[in-house]
C-alpha positions as CSV (number, residue, x, y, z in Angstrom):
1,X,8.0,-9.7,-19.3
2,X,7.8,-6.7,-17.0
3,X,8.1,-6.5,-13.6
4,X,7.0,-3.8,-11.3
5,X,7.2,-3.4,-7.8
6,X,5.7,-1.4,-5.3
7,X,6.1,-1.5,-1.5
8,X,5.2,0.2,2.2
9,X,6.3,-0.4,5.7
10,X,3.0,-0.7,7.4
11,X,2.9,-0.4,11.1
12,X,1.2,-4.1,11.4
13,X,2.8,-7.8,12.3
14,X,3.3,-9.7,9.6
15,X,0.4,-12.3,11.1
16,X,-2.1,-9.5,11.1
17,X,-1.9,-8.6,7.6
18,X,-1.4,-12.3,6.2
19,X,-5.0,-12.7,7.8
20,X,-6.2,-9.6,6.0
21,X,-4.5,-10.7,2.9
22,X,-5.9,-14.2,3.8
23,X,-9.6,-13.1,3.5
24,X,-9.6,-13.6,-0.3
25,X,-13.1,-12.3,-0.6
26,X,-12.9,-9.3,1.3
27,X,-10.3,-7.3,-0.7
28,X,-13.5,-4.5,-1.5
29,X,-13.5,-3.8,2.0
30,X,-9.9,-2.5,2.4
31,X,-8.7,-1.6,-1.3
32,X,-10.5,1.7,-2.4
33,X,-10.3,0.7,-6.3
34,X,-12.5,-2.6,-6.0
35,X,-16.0,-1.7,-5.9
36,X,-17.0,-5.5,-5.3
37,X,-15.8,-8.9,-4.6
38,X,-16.5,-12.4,-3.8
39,X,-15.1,-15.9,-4.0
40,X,-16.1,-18.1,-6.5
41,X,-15.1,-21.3,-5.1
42,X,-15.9,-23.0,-1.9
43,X,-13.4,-22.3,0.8
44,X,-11.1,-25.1,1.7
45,X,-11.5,-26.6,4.8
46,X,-7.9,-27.2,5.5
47,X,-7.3,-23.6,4.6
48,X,-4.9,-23.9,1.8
49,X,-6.4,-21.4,-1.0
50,X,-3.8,-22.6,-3.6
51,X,-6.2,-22.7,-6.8
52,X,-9.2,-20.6,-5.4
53,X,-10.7,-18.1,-7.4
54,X,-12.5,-14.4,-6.6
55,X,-14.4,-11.9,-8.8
56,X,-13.7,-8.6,-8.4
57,X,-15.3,-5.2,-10.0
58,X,-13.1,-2.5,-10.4
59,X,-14.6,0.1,-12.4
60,X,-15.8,-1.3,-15.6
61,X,-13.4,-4.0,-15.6
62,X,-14.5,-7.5,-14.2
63,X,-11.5,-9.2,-13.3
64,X,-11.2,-13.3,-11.7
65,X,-7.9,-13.8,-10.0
66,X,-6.8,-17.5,-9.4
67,X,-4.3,-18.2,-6.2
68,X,-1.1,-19.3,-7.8
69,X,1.1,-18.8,-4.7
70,X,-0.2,-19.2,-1.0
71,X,2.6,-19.0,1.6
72,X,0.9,-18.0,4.7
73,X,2.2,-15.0,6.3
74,X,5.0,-14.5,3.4
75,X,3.7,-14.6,-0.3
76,X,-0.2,-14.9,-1.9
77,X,0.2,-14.5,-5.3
78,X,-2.9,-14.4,-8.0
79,X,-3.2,-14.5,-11.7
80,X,-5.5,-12.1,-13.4
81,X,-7.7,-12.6,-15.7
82,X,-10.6,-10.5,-17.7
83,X,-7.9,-7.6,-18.7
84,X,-7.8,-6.5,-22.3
85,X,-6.2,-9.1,-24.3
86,X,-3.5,-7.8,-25.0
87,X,-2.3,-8.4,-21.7
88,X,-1.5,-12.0,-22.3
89,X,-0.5,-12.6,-18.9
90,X,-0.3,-10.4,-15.9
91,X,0.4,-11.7,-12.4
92,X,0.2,-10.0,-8.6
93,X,2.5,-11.0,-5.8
94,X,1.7,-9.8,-2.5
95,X,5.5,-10.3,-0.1
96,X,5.5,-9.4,3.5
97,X,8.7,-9.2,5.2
98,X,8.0,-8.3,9.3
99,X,11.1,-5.8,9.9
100,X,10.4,-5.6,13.4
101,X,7.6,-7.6,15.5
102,X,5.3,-4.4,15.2
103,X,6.3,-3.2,11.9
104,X,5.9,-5.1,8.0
105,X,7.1,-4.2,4.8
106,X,4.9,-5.3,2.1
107,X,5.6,-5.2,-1.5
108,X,3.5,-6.0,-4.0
109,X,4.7,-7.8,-7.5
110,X,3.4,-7.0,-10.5
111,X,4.4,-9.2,-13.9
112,X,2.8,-8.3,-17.5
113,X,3.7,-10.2,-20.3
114,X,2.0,-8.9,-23.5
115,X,4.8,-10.7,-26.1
116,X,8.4,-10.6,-27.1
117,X,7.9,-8.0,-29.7
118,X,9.3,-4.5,-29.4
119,X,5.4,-2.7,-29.6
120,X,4.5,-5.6,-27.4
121,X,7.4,-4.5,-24.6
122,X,5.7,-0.6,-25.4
123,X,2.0,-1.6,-24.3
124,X,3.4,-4.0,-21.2
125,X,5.7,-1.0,-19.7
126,X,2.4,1.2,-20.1
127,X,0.4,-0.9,-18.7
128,X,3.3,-1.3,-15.8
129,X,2.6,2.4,-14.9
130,X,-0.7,2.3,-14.6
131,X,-1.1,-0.8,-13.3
132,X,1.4,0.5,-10.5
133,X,-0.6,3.5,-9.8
134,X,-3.2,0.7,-8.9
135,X,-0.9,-1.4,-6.7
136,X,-0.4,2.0,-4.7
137,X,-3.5,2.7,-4.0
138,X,-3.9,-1.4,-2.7
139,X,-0.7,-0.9,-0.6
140,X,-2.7,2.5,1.2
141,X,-5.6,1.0,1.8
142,X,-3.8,-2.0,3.2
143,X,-2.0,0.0,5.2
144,X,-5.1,2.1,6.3
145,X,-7.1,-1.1,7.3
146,X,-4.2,-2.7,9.1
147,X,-3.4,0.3,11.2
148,X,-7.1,1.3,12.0
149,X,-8.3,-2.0,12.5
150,X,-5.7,-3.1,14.8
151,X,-5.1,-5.9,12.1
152,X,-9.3,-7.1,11.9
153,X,-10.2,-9.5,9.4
154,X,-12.5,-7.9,6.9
């Protein structure tokens, strides 16, 4: 498995972009490289999204990604699905550590498992770059949507 992380200190509390993050559905509306989404599952009334489910359309690709972590205001993570098969298993983890009340450092987790073989390691650590060039843009427009929003839900 590979593991790549990328992270920014965004000039948000923690709180405000846990309810960003929190808003499942609304990832089009802050990430520049998702043309579409929307949940595909009823919203819990309790609120615990562990299990829920959104489509998403970035580019060609039509991806669902399942809640496999929901920590509120410290860790959502998501499997993906709908990627080329050869990424047998790839995983987002969004992190939020608040470094001050004002200020958060967000990382975001990315795991691809494409097989134990050595031209299976190849295709994971290249899909590792450019599924981090991806994760960057998120983390911007994150960051973009926190700090001009004052922290809005989508």
């Amino acid at each position: 498995m590979i593991e790549v992380t990328r992270s920014r200190t965004v000039a948000a509390p923690s709180g405000d972009i846990w309810n960003v993050l929190a808003q499942f559905d609304t990832i089009s509306a802050w990430a520049p490289n998702v043309d579409h989404s929307c949940l595909l599952d009823d919203r819990p009334d309790d609120g615990n999204m562990l299990g829920i489910a959104r489509r998403v359309q970035a580019g060609r690709f039509v991806l669902v990604e399942r809640i496999t972590v929901w920590e509120p205001e410290t860790r959502l993570g998501y499997e993906l699905t709908g990627l080329p098969p050869v990424l047998k298993h790839v995983v987002n983890e969004w992190v939020l550590t608040a470094t001050t009340p004002l200020m958060t450092e967000v990382a975001l987790v990315t795991r691809i498992d494409c097989g134990p073989r050595p031209p299976q390691q190849l295709i994971a650590r290249l899909a590792g770059r450019s599924l981090a060039k991806t994760s960057d843009k998120m983390l911007a427009g994150l960051a973009d949507w926190c700090t001009s929003t004052k922290g809005t839900t989508p």
